[in-house]
C-alpha positions in Angstrom: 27.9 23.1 -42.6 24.3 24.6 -42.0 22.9 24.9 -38.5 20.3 22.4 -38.9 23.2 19.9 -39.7 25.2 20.5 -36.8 21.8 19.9 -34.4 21.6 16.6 -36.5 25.1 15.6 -35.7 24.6 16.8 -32.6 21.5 14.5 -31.8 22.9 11.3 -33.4 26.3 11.9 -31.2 24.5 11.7 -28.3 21.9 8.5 -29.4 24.8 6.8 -30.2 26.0 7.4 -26.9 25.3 5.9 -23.3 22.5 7.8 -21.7 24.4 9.3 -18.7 22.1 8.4 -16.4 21.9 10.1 -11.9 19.9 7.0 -9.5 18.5 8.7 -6.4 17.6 6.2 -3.9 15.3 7.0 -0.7 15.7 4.0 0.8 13.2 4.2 3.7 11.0 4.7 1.8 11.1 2.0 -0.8 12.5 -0.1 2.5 9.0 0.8 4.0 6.8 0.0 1.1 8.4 -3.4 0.4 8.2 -4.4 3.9 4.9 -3.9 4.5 4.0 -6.0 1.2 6.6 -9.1 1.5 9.2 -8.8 4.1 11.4 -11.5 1.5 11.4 -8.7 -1.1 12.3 -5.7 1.0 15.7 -7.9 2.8 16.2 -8.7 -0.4 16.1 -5.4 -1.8 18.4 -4.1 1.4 21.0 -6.7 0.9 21.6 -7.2 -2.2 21.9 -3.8 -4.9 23.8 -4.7 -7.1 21.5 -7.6 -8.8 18.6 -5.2 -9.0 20.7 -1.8 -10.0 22.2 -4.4 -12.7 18.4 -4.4 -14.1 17.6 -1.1 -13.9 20.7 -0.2 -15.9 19.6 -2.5 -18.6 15.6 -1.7 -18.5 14.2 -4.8 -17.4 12.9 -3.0 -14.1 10.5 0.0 -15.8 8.0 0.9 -17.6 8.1 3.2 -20.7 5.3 5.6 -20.9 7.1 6.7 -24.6 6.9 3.6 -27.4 10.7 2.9 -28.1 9.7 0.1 -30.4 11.3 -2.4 -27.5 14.7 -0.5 -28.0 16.8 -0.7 -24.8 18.3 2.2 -23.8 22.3 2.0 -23.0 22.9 3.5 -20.0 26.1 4.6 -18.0 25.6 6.1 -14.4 27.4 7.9 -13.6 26.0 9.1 -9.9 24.7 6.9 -7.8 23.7 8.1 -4.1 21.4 6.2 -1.4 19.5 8.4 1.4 18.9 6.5 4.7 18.6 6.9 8.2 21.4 5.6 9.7 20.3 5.1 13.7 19.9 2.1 14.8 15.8 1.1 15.0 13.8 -1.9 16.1 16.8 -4.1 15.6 15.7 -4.9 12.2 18.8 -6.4 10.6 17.2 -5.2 6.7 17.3 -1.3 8.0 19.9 1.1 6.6 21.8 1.6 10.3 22.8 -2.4 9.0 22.5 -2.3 5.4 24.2 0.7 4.1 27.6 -1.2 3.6 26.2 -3.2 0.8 24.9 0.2 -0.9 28.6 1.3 -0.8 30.2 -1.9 -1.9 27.7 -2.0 -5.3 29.7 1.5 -5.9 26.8 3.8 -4.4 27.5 6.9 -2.6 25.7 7.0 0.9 24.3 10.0 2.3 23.3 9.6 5.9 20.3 11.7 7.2 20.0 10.7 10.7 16.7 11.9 12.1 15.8 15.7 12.3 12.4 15.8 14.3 10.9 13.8 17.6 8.9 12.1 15.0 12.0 10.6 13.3 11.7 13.0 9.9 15.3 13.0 8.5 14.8 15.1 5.6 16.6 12.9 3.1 13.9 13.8 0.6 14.8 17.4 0.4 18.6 16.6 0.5 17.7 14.5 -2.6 15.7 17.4 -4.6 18.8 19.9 -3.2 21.2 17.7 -4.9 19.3 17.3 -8.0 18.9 20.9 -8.8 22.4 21.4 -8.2 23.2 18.4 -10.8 21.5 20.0 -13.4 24.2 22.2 -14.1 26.2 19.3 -14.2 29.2 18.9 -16.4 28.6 16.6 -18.6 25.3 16.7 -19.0 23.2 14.4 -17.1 20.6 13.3 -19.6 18.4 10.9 -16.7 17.4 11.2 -13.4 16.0 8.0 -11.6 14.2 8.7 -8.6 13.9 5.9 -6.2 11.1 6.9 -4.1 7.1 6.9 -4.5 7.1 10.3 -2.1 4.6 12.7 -4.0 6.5 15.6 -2.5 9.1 15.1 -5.7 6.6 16.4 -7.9 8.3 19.8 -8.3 11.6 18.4 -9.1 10.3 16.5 -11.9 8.1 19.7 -13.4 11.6 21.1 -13.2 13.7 18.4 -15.0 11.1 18.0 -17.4 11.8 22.1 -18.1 15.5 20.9 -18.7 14.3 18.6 -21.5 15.5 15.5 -18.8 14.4 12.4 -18.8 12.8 10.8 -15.3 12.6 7.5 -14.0 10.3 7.0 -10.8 9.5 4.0 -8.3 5.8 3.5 -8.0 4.0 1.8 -5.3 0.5 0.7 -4.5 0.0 4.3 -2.9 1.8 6.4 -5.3 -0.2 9.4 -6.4 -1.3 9.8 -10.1 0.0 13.8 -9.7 3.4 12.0 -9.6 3.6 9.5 -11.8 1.8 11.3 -14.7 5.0 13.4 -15.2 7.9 10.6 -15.3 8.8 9.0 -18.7 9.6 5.3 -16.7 8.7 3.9 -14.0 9.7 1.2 -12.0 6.6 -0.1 -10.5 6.4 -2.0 -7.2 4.8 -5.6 -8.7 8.3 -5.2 -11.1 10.6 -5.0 -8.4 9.2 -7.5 -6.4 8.9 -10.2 -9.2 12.7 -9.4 -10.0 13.9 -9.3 -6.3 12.2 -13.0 -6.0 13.1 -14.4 -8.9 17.4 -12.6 -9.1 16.9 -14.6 -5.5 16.0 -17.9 -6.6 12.6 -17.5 -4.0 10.1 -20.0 -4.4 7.5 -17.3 -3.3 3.9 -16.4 -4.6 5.0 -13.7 -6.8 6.4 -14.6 -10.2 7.9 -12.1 -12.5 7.4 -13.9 -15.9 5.3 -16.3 -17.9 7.2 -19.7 -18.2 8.6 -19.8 -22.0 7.6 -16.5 -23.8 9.7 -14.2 -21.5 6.6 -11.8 -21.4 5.8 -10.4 -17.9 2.8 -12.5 -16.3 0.3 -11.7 -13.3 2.7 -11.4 -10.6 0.0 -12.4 -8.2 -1.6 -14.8 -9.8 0.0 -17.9 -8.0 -1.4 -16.3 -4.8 -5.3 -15.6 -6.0 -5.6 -19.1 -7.1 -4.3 -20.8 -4.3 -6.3 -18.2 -2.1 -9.7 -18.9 -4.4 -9.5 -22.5 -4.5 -9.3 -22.5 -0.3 -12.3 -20.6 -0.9 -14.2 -22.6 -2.9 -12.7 -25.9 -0.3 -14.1 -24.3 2.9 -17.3 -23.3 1.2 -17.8 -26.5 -0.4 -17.5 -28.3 3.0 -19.9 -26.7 4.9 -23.3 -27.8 5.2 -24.7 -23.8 5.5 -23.4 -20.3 3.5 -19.7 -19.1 5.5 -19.8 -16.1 7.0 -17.0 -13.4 5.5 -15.1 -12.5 8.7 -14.8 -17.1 9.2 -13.9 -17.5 5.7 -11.4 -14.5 6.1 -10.0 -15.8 9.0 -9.8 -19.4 7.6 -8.0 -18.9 4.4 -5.6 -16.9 5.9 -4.9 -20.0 8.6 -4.7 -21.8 5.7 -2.2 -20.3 2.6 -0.7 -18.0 4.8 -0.1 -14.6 5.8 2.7 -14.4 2.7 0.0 -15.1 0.0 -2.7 -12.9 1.7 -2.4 -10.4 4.1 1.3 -9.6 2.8 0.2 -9.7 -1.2 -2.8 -7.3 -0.2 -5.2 -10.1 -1.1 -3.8 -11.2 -4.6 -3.2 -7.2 -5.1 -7.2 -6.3 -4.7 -6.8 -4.9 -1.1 -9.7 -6.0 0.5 -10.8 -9.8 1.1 -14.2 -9.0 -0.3 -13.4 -7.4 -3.4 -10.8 -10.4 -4.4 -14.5 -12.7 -4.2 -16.4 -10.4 -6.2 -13.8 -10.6 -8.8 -12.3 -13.8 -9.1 -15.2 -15.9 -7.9 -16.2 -18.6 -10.5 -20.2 -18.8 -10.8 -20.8 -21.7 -9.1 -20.5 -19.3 -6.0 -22.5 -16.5 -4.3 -21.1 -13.7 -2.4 -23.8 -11.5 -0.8 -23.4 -7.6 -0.6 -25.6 -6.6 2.3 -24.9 -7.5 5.9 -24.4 -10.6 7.6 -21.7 -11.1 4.2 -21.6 -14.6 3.3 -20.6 -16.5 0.8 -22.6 -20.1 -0.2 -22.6 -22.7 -3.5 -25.7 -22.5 -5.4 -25.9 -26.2 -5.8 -25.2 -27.4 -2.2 -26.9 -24.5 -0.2 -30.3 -22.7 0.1 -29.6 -18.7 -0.4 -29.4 -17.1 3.2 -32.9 -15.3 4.3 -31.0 -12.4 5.4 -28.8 -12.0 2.3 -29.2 -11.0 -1.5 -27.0 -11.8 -4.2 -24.4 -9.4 -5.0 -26.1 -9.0 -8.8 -29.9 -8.3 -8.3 -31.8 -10.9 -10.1 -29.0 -13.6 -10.5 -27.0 -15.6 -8.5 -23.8 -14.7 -10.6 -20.6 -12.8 -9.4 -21.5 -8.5 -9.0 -21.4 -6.9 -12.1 -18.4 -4.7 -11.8 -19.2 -2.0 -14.8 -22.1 -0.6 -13.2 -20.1 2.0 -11.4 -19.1 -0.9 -9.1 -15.1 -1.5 -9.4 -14.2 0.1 -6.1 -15.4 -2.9 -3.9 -16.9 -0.8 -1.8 -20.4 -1.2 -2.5 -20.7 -2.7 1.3 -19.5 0.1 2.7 -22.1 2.1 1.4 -24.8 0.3 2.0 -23.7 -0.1 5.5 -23.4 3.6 5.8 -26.8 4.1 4.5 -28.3 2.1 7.1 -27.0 4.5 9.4 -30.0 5.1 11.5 -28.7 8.4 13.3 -29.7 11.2 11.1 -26.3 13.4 12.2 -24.3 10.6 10.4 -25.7 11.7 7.3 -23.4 14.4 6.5 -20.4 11.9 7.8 -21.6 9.3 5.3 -21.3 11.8 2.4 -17.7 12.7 3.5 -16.8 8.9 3.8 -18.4 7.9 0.4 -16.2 10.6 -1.2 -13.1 9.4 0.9 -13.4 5.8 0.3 -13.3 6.3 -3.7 -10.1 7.5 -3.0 -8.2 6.1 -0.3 -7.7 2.4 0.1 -8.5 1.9 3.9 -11.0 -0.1 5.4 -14.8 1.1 5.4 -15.8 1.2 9.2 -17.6 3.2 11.2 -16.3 6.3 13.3 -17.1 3.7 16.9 -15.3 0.9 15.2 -12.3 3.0 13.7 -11.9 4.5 17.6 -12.1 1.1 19.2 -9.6 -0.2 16.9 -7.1 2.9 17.4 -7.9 2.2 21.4 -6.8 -1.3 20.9 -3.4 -0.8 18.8 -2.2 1.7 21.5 -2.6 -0.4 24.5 -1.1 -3.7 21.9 1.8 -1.8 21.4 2.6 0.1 24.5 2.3 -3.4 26.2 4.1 -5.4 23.8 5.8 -3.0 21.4 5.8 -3.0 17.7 6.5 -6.3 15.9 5.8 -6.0 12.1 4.4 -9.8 12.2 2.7 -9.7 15.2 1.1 -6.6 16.1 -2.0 -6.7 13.7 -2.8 -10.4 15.2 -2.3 -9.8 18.6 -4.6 -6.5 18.3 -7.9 -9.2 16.9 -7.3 -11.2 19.6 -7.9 -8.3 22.2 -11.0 -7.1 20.1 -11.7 -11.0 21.1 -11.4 -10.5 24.4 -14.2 -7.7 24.3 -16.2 -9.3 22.2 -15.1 -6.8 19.4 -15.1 -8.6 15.6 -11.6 -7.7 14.7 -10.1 -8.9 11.5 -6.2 -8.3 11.3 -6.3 -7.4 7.5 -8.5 -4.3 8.8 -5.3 -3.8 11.9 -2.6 -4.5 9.1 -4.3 -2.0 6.5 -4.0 0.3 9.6 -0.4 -0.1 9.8 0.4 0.2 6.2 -0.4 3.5 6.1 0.5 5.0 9.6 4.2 3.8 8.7 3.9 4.9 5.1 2.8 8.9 6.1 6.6 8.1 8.4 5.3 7.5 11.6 7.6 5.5 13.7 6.0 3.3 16.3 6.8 3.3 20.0 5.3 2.1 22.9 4.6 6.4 23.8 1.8 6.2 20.9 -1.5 7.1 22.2 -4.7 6.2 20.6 -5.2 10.0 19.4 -1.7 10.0 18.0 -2.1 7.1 15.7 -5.3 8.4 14.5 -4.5 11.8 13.8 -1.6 9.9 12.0 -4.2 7.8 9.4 -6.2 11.0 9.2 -3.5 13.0 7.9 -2.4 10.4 5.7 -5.9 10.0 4.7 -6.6 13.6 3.9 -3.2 14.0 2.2 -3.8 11.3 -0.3 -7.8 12.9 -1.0 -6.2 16.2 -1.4 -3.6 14.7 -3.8 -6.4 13.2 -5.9 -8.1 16.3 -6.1 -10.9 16.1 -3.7 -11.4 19.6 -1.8 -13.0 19.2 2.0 -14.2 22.1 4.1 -13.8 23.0 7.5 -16.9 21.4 8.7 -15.8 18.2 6.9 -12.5 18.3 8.4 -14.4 18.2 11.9 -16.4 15.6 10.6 -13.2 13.4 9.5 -12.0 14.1 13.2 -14.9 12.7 14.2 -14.4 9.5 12.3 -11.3 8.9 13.6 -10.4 10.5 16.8 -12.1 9.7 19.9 -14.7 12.6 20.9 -13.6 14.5 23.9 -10.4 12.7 24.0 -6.7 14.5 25.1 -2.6 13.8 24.7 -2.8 12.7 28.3 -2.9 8.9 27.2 -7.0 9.0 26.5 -7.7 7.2 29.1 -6.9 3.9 27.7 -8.2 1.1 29.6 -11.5 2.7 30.3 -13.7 0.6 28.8 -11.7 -1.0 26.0 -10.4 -3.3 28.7 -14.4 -4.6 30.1 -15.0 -7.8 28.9 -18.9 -7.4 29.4 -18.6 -4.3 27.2 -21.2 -5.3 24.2 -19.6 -5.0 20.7 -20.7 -2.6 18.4 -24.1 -3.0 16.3 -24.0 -4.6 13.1 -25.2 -1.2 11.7 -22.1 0.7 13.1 -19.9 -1.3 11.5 -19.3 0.2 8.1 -18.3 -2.9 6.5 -17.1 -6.1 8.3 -15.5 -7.8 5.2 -11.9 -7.5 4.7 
């Protein structure tokens, strides 16, 4: 027998065989990312591992970025480890402190990291790439790693394992960087796993994993953007005069829910106005210069003060021009700008906002806002549910616009970037806290800033002349006769 024979023999042994197959679970972090999208999802995802592990095994959870002709792979794992942080936290029943017991009864190994830094790092991610290099000498052979995490920072490890001629399988979320999942041959993307965790559940929810009858996977949001859009097109309807965006935001929201909005990211578009600009049918209007309103062409003269989102017609923006951001508010708002200094700042947050999902306000706005959510949760602590609402109504109070998808968006990516909330946060802490996450996920992407545009990021987000010493926090976020920014300062007001 010639060499090229034995290779042969070699390589239909091991198709023939189960793919011995290592899951690495970070569950914070997939804990995190669930929770912040539907709270259902991520307690279902914490308590019960062995219904969704079941379909991971079997390939109904990821995507192939390889055609295998709709072959199934068999798989046998053969390691199976879970990374939490086992110290008790906010009291939430769904966090790994509670939850780790069902990880070990569904045959998992669990490795606890309790926390390593005052911020509440616990370094689980680099016990996971330690214990993957060291598995690659592993006897057998481990032919798949599965990496349950969206953390970029496992980029090496997967330039590594690709080196080893291994096979990768990554979790994806809405935040996940491209750098990341470009090099993994699966991945188990966050729409999936929620689809599967509500439907193995028997959930009545918004999100559906599948398309009644043909089995093939269906718009897992598209139960929540219809119900969304046709309370749209009810409130609109009803009004004798064009809705204002922030009412209409505010209203919907009141009236499907904070399950089917806020925690489904709008339908999966992100931002309130960029879910009307694309799902609008044509019998509406959505304006794209400020005040943003939306009116029916048939029951309502076109506002004065607005013009059609599609120059020349009264039809939905045309999203090929250059236009599929949803953004297009933002900069004209910015443009508007009447301070010539803000000019270089508008450049910086043009380039940031084709990047980095987070709401398009101005620098006064963002600071208010930080202002705000330190005094909400040093009063009151953090309460997932609660905190983003509570902060509007204090913008209320001072006559400040605030909508609670803007607070929540906020929120999102503070706790994603692994900040842990306590009532010690200080406004300039949480900002530097959504800078850094912002300037990570730019830098990720590829965009390059200076030092000058650092400063001017600073500027956006941290108060000027403010210190750790608390920043003063009740001077003049607490005046009730303190006038609310000008329409022109505010970035964009549609969420």
């Amino acid at each position: 027998m010639n060499m090229r024979d034995t290779h042969q023999r070699l390589a239909s042994a091991r198709q023939d065989r189960p793919r011995l197959t290592a899951l690495f679970i970070d569950f914070d972090n997939i804990y995190i990312s669930l929770l912040s999208r539907d709270r259902f999802a991520a307690t279902h995802f914490a308590t019960n591992p062995v219904a969704w592990t079941a379909a991971l095994l079997e390939g109904g959870l990821s995507t192939s970025a390889i055609n295998t002709a709709g072959i199934k792979p068999q798989r046998r794992m053969v390691i199976a480890r879970v990374y939490g942080n086992p110290v008790l936290k906010n009291r939430d029943k769904s966090s790994f402190a509670y939850v780790r017991n069902h990880f070990m009864h569904a045959g998992y190994e669990v490795i606890d990291c309790p926390p390593l830094t005052n911020q509440l790092k616990n370094g689980s991610d680099i016990r996971m790439v330690l214990d993957m290099r060291d598995l690659i000498e592993h006897d057998p052979k481990i032919d798949e790693f599965v990496i349950m995490s969206g953390d970029s920072d496992f980029v090496p490890i997967l330039l590594r394992l690709r080196s080893h001629d291994r096979r990768t399988m990554i979790y994806g979320g809405l935040q996940t960087s491209r750098s990341y999942t470009s090099l993994a041959d699966e991945i188990i993307t966050e729409d999936a796993l929620v689809a599967f965790l509500h439907e193995s559940a028997g959930s009545r929810a918004p999100i559906t994993g599948y398309a009644a009858g043909n089995g093939k996977k269906a718009d897992p949001l598209a139960e929540a953007r219809a119900e969304i859009i046709a309370e749209v097109a009810k409130i609109v309807e009803a009004s004798d005069k064009p809705v204002p965006m922030e009412i209409l935001a505010t209203s919907v929201r009141n009236a499907v829910g904070l399950k089917r909005t806020i925690d489904t990211k709008w339908a999966g578009h992100g931002q309130f106005s960029v879910l009307l600009a694309q799902a609008l049918s044509e019998e509406f209007v959505l304006s794209e210069k400020a005040p943003f309103m939306v009116w029916h062409k048939k029951l309502h003269n076109r506002p004065q003060t607005a013009s059609p989102a599609q120059a020349g017609s009264d039809s939905a923006p045309d999203r090929k021009n250059g236009n599929d951001t949803g953004i297009a508010p933002a900069k004209e708002g910015a443009a508007k700008m009447e301070d010539a200094r803000q000019a270089p700042l508008k450049s910086v947050i043009d380039n940031i906002l084709q990047v980095a999902d987070i709401p398009a306000l101005s620098a006064r706005y963002y600071q208010r806002l930080f202002q705000l959510l330190s005094e909400e949760i040093r009063e009151n602590g953090f309460v997932f549910s609660k905190t983003a609402s509570q902060t509007a109504e204090r913008g209320s109070k001072i006559k400040l616009p605030v909508d609670p998808a803007h607070v929540q968006a906020i929120l999102d990516r503070i706790r994603r970037h692994g900040h842990w909330f306590s009532k010690e946060d200080s406004a300039i802490v949480l900002a530097r806290t959504f800078r850094d996450s912002v300037i990570s996920q730019c830098v990720e992407s590829g965009v390059k800033f200076t030092g000058p545009q650092l400063d001017l990021i600073d500027g956006w987000f941290i108060p000027a002349g403010e210190e750790d010493r608390g920043e003063q926090q009740n001077e003049d976020s607490t005046d009730s006769t303190s006038p609310p920014p000008a329409e022109t300062e505010l970035v964009t007001t549609a969420s």
